[in-house]
DRENPA-3360 file (N, C-alpha, C; in nm, 2 decimals, always signed):
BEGIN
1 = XXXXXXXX = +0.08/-0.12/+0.00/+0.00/+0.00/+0.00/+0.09/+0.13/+0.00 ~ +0.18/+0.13/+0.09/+0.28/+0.24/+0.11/+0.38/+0.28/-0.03 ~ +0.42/+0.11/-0.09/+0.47/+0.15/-0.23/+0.39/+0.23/-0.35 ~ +0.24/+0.19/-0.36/+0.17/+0.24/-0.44/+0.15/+0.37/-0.42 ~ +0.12/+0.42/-0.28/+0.08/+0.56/-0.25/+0.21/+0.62/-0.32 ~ +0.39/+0.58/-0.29/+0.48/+0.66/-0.34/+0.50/+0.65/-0.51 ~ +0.42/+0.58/-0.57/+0.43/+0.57/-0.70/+0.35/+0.68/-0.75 ~ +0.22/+0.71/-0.71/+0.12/+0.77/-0.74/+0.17/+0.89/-0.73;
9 = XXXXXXXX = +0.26/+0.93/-0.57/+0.27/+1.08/-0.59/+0.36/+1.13/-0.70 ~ +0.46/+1.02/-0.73/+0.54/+1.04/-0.87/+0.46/+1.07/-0.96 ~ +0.40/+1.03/-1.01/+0.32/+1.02/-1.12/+0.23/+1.16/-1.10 ~ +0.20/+1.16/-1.01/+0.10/+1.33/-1.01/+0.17/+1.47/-1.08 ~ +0.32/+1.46/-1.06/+0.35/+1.57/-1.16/+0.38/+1.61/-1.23 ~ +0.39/+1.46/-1.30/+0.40/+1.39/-1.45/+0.28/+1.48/-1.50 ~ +0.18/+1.40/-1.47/+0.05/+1.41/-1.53/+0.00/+1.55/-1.52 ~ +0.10/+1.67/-1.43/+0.05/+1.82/-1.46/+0.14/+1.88/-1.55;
17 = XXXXXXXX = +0.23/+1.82/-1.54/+0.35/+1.91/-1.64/+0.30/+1.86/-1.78 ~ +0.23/+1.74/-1.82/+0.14/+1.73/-1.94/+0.04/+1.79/-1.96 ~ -0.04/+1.83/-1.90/-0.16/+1.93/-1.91/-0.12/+2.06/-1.93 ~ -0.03/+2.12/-1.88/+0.02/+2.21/-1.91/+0.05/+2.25/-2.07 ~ +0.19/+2.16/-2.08/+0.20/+2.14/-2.20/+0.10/+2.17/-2.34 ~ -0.05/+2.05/-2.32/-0.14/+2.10/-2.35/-0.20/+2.26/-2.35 ~ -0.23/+2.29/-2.26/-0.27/+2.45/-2.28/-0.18/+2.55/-2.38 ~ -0.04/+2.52/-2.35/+0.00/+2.64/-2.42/-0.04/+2.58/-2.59;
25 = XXXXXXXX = -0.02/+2.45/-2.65/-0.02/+2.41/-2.72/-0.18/+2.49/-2.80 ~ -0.28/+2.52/-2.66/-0.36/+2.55/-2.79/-0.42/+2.71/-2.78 ~ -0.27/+2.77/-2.70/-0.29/+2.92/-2.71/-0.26/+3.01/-2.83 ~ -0.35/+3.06/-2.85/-0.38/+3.12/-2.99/-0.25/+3.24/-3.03 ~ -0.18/+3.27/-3.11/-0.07/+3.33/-3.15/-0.10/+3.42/-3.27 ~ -0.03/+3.56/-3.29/-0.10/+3.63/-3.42/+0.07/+3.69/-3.39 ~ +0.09/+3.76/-3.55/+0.23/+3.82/-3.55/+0.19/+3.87/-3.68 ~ +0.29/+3.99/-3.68/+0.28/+4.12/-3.77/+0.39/+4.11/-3.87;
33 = XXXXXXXX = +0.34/+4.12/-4.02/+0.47/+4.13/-4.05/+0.61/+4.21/-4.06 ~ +0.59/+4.30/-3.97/+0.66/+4.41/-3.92/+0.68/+4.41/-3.79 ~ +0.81/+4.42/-3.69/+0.82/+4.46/-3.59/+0.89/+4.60/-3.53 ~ +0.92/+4.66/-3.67/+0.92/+4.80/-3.67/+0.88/+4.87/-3.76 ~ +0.89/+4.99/-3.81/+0.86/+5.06/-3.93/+0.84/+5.18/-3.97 ~ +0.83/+5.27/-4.07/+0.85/+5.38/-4.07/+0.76/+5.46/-4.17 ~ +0.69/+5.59/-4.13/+0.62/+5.62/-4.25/+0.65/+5.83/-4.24 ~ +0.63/+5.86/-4.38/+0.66/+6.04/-4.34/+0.53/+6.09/-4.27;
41 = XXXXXXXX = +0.54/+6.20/-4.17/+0.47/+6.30/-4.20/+0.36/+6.28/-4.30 ~ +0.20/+6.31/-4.22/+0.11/+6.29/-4.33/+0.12/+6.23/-4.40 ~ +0.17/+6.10/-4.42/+0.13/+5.99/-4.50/+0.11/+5.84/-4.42 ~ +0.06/+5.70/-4.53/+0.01/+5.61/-4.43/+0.09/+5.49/-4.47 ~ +0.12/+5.37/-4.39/+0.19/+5.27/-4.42/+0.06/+5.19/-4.40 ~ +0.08/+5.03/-4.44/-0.01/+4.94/-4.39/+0.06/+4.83/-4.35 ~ +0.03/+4.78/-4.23/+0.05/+4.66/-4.13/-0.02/+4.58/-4.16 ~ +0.04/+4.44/-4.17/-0.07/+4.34/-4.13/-0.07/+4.24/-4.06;
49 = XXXXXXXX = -0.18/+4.17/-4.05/-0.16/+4.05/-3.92/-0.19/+3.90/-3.98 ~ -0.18/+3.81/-3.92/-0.13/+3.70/-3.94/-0.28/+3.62/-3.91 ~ -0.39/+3.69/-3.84/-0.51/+3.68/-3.80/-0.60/+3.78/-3.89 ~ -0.72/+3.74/-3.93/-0.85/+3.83/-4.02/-0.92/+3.89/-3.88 ~ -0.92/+4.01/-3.88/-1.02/+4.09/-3.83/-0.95/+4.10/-3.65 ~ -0.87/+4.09/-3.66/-0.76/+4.17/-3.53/-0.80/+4.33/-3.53 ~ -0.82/+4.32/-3.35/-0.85/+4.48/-3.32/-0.74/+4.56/-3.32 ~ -0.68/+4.67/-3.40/-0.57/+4.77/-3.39/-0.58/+4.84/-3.28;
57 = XXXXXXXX = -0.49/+4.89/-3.25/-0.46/+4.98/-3.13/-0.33/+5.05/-3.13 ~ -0.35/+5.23/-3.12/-0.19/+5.31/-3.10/-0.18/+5.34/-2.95 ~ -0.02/+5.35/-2.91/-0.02/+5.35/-2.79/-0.01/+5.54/-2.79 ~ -0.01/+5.61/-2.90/+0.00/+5.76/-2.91/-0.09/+5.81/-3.02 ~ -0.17/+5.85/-3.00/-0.27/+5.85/-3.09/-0.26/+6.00/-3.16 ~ -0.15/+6.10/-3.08/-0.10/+6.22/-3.12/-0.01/+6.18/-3.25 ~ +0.10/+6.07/-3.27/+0.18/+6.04/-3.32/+0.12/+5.99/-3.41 ~ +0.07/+5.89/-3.42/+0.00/+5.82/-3.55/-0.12/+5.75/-3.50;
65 = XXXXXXXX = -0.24/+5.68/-3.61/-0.35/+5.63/-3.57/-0.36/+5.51/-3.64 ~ -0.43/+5.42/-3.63/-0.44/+5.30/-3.72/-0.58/+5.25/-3.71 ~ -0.63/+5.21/-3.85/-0.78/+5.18/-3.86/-0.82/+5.03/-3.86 ~ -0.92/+5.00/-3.88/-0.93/+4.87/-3.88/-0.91/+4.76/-3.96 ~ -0.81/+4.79/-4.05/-0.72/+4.74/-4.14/-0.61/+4.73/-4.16 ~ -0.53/+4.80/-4.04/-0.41/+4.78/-4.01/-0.33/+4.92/-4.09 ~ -0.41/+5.04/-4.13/-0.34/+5.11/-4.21/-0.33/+5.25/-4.07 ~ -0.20/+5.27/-4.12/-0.15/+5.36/-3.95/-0.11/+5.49/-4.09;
73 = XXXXXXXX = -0.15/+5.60/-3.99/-0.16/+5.71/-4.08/-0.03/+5.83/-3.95 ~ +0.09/+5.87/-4.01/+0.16/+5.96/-3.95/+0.11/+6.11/-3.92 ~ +0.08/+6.13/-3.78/+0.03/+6.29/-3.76/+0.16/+6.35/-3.71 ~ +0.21/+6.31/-3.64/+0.33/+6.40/-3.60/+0.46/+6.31/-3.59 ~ +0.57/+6.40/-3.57/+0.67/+6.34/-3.58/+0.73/+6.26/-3.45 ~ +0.79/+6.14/-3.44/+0.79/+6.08/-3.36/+0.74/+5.93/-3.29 ~ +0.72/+5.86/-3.23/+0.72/+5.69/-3.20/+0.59/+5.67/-3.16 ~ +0.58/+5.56/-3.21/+0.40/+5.45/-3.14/+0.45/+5.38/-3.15;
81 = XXXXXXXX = +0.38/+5.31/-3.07/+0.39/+5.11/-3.08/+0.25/+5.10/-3.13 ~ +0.23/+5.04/-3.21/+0.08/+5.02/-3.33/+0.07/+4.83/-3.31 ~ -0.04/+4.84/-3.23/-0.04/+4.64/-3.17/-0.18/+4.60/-3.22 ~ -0.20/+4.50/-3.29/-0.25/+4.40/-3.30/-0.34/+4.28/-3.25 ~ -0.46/+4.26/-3.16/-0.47/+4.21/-3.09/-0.58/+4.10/-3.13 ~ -0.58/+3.98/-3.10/-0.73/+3.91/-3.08/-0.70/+3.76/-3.00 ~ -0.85/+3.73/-2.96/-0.87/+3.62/-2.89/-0.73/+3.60/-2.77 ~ -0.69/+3.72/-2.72/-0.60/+3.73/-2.57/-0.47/+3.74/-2.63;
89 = XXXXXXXX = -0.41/+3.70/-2.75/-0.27/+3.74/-2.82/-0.29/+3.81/-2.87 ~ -0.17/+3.94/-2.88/-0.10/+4.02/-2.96/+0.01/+4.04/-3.03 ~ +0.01/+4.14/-3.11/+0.17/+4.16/-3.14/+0.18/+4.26/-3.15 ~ +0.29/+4.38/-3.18/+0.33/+4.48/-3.18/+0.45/+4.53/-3.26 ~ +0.46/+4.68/-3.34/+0.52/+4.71/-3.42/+0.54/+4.83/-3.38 ~ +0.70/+4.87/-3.39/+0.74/+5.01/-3.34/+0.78/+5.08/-3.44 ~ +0.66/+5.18/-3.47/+0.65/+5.24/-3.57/+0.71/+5.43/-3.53 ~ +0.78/+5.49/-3.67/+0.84/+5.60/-3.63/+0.82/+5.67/-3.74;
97 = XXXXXXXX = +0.78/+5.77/-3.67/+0.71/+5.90/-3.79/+0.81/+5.98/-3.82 ~ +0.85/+6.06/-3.98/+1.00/+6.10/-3.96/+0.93/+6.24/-4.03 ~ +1.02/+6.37/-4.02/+1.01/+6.47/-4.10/+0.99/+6.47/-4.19 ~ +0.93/+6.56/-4.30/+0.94/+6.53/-4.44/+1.01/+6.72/-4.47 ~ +0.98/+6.79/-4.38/+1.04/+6.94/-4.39/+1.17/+6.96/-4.35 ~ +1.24/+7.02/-4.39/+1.41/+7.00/-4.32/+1.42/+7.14/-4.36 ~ +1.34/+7.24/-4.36/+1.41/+7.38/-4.37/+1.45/+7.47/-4.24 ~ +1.44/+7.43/-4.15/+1.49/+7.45/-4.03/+1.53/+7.31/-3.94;
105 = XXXXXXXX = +1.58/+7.36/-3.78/+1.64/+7.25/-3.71/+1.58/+7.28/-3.53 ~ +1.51/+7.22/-3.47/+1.45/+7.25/-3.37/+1.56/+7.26/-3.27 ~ +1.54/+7.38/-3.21/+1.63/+7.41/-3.07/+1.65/+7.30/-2.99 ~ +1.78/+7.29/-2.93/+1.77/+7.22/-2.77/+1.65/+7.26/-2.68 ~ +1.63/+7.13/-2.60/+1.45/+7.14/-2.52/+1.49/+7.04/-2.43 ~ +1.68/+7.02/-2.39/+1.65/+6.96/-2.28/+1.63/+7.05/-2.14 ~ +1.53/+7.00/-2.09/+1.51/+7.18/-1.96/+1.56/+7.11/-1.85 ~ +1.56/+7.25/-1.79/+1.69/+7.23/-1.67/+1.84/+7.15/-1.70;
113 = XXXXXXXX = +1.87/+7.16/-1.81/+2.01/+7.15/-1.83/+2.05/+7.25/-1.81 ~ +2.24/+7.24/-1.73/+2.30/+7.35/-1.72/+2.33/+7.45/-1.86 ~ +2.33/+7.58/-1.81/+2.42/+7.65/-1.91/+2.56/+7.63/-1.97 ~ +2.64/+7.51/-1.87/+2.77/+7.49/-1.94/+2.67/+7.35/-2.06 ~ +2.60/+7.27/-2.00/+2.61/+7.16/-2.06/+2.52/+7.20/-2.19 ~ +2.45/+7.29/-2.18/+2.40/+7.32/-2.32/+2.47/+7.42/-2.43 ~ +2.60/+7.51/-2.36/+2.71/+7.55/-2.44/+2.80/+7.44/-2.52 ~ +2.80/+7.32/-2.46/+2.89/+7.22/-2.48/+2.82/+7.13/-2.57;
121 = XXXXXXXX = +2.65/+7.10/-2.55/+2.58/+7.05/-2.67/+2.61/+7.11/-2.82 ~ +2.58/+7.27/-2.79/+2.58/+7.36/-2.92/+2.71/+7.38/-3.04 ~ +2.76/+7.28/-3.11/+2.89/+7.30/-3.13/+2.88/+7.31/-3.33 ~ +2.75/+7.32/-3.36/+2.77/+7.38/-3.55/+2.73/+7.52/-3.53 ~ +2.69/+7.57/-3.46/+2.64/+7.75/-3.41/+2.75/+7.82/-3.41 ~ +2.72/+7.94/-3.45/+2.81/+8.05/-3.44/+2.79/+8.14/-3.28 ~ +2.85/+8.13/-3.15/+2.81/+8.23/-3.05/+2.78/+8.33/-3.00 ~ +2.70/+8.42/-3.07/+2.71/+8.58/-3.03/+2.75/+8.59/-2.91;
129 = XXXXXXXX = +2.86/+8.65/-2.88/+2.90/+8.66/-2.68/+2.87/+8.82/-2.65 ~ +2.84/+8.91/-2.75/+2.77/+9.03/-2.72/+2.66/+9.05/-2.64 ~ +2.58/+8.92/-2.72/+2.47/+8.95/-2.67/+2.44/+8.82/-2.54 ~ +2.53/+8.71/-2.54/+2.51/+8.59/-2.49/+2.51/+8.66/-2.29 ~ +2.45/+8.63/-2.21/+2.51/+8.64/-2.05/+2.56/+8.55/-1.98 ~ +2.62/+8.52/-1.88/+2.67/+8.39/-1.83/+2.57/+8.36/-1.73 ~ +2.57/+8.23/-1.77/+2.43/+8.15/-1.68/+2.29/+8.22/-1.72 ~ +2.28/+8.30/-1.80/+2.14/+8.36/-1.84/+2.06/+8.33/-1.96;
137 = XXXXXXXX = +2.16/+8.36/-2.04/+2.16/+8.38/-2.20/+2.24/+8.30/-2.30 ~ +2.23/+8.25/-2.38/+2.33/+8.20/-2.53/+2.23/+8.25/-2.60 ~ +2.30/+8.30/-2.68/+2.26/+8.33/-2.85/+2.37/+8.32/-2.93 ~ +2.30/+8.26/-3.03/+2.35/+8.18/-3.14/+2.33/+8.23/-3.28 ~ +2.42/+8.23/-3.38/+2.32/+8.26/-3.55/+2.42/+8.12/-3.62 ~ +2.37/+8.13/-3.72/+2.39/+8.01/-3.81/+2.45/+8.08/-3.95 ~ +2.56/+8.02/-3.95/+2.69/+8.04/-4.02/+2.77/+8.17/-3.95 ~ +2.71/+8.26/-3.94/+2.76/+8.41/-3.88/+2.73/+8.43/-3.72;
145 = XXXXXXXX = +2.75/+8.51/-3.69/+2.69/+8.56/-3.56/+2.51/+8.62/-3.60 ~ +2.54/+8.65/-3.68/+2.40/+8.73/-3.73/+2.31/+8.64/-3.83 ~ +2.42/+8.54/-3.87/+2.33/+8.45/-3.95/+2.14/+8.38/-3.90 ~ +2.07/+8.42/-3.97/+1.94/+8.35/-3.96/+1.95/+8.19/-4.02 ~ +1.87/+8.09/-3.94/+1.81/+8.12/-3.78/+1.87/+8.16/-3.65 ~ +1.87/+8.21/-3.56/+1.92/+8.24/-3.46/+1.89/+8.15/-3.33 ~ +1.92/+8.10/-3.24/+1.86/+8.00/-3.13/+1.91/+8.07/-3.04 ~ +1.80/+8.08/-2.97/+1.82/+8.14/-2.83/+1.78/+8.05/-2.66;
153 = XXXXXXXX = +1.85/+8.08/-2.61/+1.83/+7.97/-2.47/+1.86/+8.05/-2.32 ~ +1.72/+8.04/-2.29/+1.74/+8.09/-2.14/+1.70/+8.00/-2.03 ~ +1.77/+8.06/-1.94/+1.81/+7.98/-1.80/+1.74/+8.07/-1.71 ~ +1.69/+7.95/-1.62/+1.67/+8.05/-1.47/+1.74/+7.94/-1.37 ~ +1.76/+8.00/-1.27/+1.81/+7.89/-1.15/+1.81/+7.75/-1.15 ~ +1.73/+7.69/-1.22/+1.72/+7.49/-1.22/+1.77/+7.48/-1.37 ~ +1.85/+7.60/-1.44/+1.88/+7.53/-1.56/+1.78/+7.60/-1.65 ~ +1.82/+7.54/-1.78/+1.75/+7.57/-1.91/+1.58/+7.56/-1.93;
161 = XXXXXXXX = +1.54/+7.72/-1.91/+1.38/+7.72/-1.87/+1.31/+7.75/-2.06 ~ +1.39/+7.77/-2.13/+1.27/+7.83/-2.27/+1.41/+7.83/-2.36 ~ +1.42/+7.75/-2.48/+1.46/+7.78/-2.62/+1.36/+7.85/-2.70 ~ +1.43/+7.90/-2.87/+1.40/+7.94/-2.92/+1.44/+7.96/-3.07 ~ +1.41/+7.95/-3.18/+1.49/+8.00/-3.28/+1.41/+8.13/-3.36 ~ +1.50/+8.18/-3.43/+1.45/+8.29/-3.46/+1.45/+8.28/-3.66 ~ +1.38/+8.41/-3.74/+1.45/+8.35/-3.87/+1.36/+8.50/-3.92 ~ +1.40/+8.55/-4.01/+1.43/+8.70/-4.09/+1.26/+8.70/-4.16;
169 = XXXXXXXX = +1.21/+8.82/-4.12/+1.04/+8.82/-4.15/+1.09/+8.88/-4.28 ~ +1.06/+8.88/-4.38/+1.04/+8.93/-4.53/+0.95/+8.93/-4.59 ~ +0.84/+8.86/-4.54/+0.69/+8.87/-4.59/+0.64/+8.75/-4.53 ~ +0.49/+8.77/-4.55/+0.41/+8.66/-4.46/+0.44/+8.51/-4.47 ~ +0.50/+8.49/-4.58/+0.54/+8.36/-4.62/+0.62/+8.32/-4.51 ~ +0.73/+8.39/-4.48/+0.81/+8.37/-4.32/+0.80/+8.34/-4.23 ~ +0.62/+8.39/-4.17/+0.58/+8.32/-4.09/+0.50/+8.19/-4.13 ~ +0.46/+8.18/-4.22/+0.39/+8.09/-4.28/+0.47/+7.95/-4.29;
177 = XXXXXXXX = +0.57/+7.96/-4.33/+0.70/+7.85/-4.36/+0.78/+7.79/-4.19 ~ +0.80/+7.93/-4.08/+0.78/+7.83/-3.93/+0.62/+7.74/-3.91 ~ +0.57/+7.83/-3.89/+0.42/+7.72/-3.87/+0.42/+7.63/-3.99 ~ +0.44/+7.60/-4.07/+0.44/+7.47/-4.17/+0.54/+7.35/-4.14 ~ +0.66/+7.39/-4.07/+0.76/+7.35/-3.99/+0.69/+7.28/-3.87 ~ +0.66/+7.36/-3.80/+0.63/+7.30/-3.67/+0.51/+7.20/-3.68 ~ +0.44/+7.22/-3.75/+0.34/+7.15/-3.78/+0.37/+7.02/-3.78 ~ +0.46/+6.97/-3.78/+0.52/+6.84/-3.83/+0.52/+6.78/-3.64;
185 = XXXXXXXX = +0.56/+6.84/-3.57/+0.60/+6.79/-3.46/+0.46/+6.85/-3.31 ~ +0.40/+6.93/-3.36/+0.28/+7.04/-3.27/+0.16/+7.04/-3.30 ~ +0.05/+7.04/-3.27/-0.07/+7.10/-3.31/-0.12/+7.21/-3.29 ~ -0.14/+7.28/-3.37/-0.18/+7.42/-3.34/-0.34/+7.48/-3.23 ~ -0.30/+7.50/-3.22/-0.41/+7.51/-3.08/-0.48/+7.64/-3.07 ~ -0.45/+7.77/-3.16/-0.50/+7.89/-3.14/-0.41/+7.96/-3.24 ~ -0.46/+8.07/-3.31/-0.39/+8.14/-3.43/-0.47/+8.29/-3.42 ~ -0.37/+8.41/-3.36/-0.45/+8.53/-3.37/-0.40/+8.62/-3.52;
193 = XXXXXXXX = -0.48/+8.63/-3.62/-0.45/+8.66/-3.78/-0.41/+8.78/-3.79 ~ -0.47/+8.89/-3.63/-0.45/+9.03/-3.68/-0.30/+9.00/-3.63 ~ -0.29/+8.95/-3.51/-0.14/+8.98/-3.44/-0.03/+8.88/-3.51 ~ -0.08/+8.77/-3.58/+0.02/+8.74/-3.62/+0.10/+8.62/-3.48 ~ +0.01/+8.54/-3.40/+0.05/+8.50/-3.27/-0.02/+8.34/-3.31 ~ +0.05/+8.24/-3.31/-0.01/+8.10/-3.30/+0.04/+8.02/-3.19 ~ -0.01/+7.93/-3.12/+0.01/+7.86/-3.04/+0.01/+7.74/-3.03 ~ +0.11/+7.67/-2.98/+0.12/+7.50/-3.03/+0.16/+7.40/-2.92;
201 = XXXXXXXX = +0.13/+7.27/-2.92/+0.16/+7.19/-2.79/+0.18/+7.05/-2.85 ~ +0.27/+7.01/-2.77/+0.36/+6.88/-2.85/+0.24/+6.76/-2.79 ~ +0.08/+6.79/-2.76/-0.02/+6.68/-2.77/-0.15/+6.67/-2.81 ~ -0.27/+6.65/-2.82/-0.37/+6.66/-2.87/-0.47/+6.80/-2.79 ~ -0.41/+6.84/-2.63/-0.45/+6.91/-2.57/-0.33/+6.99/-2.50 ~ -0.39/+7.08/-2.43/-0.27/+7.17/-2.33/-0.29/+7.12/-2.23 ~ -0.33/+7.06/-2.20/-0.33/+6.92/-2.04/-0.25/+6.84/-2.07 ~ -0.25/+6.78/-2.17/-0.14/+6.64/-2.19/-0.01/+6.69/-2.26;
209 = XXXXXXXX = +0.00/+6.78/-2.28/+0.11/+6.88/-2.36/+0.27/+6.87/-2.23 ~ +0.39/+6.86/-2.27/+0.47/+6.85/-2.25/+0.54/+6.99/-2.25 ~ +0.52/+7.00/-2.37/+0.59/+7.14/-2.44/+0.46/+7.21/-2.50 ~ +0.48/+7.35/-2.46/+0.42/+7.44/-2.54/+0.47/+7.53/-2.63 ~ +0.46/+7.56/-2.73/+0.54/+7.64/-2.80/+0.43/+7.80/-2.93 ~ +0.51/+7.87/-2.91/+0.41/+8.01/-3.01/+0.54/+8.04/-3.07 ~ +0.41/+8.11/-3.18/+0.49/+8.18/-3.31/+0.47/+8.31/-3.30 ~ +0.53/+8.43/-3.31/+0.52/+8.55/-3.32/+0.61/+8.64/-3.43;
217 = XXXXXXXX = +0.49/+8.69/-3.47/+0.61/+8.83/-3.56/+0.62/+8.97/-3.50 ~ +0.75/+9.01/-3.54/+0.78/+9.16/-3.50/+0.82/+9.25/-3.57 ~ +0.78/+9.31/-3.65/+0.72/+9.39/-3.81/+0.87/+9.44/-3.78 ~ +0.86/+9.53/-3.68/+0.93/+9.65/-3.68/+1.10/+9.60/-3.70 ~ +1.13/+9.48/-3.64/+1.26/+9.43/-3.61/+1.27/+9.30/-3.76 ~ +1.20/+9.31/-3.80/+1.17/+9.20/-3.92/+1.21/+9.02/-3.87 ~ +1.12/+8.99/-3.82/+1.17/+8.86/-3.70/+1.07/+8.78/-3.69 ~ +1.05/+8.65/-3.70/+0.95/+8.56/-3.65/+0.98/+8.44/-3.56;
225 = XXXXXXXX = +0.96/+8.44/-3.46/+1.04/+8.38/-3.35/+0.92/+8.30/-3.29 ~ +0.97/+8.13/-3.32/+0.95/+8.03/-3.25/+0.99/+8.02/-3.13 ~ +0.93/+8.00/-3.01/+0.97/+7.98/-2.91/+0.91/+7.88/-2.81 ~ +0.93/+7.82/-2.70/+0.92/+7.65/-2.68/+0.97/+7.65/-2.50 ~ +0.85/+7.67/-2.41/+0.85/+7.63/-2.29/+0.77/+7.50/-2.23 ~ +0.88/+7.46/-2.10/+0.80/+7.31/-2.09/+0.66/+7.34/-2.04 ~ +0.56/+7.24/-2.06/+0.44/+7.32/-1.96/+0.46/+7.16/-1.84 ~ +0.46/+7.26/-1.74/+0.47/+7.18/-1.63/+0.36/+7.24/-1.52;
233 = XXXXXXXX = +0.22/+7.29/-1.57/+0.11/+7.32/-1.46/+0.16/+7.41/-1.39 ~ +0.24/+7.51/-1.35/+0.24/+7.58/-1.31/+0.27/+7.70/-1.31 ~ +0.36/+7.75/-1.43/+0.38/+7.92/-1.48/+0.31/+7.99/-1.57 ~ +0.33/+8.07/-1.57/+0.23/+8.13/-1.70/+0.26/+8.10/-1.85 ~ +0.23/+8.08/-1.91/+0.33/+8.05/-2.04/+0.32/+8.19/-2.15 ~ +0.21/+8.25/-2.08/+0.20/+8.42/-2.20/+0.29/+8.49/-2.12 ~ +0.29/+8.51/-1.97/+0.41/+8.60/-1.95/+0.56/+8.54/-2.01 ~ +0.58/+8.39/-2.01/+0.68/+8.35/-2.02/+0.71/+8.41/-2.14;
241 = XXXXXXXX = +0.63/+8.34/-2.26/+0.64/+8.41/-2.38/+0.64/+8.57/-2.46 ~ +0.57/+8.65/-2.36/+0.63/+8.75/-2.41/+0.79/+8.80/-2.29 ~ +0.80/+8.76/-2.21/+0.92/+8.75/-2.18/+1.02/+8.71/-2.28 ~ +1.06/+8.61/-2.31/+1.10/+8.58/-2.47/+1.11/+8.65/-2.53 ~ +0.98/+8.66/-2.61/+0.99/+8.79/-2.71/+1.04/+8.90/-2.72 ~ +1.02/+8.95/-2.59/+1.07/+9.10/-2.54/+1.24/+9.04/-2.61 ~ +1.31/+8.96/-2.53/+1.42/+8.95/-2.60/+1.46/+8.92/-2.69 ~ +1.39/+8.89/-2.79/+1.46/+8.88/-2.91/+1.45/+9.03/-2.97;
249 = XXXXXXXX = +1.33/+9.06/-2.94/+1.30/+9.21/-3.03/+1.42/+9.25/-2.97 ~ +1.48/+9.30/-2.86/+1.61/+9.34/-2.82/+1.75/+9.32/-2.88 ~ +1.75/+9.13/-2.87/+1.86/+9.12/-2.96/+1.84/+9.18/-3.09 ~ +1.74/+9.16/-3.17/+1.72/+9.21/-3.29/+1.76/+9.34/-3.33 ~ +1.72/+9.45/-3.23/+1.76/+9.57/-3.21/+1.91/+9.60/-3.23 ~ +1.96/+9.51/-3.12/+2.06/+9.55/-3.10/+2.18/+9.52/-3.19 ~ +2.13/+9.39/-3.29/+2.21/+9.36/-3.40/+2.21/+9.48/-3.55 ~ +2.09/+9.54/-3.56/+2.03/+9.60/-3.65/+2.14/+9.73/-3.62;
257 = XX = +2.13/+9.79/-3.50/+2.19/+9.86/-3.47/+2.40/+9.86/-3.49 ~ +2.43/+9.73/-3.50/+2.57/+9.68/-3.52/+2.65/+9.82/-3.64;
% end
């Protein structure tokens, strides 16, 4: 009796590690034939799955969207994971939205980086040290000191609080050509026509928004200045921005004046 009871318990975990076996054997599996991939700016790639009638899903719905055919359409610039799902398996594809505008180059926007470590990032820029302050200010032009674009970067006490680039107003097209730029990476969120003032946020709202960023022109200094603060719930971001502003119209001045 004693022998059989110790045969039996042998055999008990035999007979689970087989059932097991079983289950996974008849767990259902789907796979993409992509596990990365890439589409421009306003345009669509198609995915497909290895299963008919798999529910899509983006994990950034700012970045790109995908329909129920597997066709993922690029809204802004930048990463999703675009997944695949049915009957409890998935799969997933890391999909990346790329520029299709390269007539400009987006400022540094790491915030609260030091003033040395973002002097030390900046090394194709020309320096203006005229106008640059220590721990305050860098200004920048491209090719020259005066070369347009200009990038500008201010600091307050925790480091790098607001970039910016700047670029030569000559007609409306000027402003028209930053906002066609940013568009790629922002949604525009508000556009005042008389002032020439648009507002943009790197997500579908200014609650989920990371970065906020506005466009402004300044007739008088001939200038249309991008400019790009984090939004972190608690500063103002119009004083911030015309803060900003105020300085470039200055730098501008004070180059004009050279």
């Amino acid at each position: 009796m004693k022998k059989f009871a110790w045969m039996l318990a042998l055999a008990l975990p035999v007979a689970a590690t087989f059932t097991s076996c079983g289950d996974d054997d008849d767990q259902k599996s789907i796979t993409l034939n992509a596990s990365t991939a890439s589409v421009n700016y306003e345009n669509t790639v198609e995915l497909k799955a290895s299963e008919k009638n798999a529910v899509w899903s983006s994990s950034d719905e700012f970045i790109a969207t995908v329909n129920d055919k597997g066709v993922v359409t690029g809204h802004h610039v930048g990463e999703a994971i675009i997944t695949a799902s049915k009957d409890g398996a998935s799969a997933s594809c890391k999909l990346t939205v790329t520029e299709t505008n390269h007539d400009y180059v987006l400022p540094l926007m790491t915030w609260n980086a030091s003033y040395t470590a973002v002097k030390n990032a900046v090394n194709n820029l020309v320096l203006d040290t005229e106008s640059s302050k220590e721990n305050e200010l860098l200004v920048y032009g491209t090719g020259s000191v005066d070369g347009f674009p200009w990038y500008i970067y201010n600091f307050e006490t925790n480091g790098l609080a607001s970039s910016s680039l700047t670029v030569e107003f000559t007609d409306v097209d000027s402003y028209t050509d930053v906002c066609d730029y940013l568009d790629q990476y922002f949604k525009q969120i508000s556009f005042n026509e008389d002032t020439l003032v648009a507002s943009y946020a790197n997500a579908n709202s200014v609650a989920d928004a990371k970065i906020i960023a506005e466009v402004s022109a300044d007739f008088e200094n001939s200038i249309v200045t991008a400019s790009f603060v984090p939004n972190n719930g608690t500063r103002s971001t119009v004083n911030d921005f015309r803060a900003i502003f105020d300085t470039h119209k200055a730098i501008a001045a004070q180059k004009a004046n050279k």
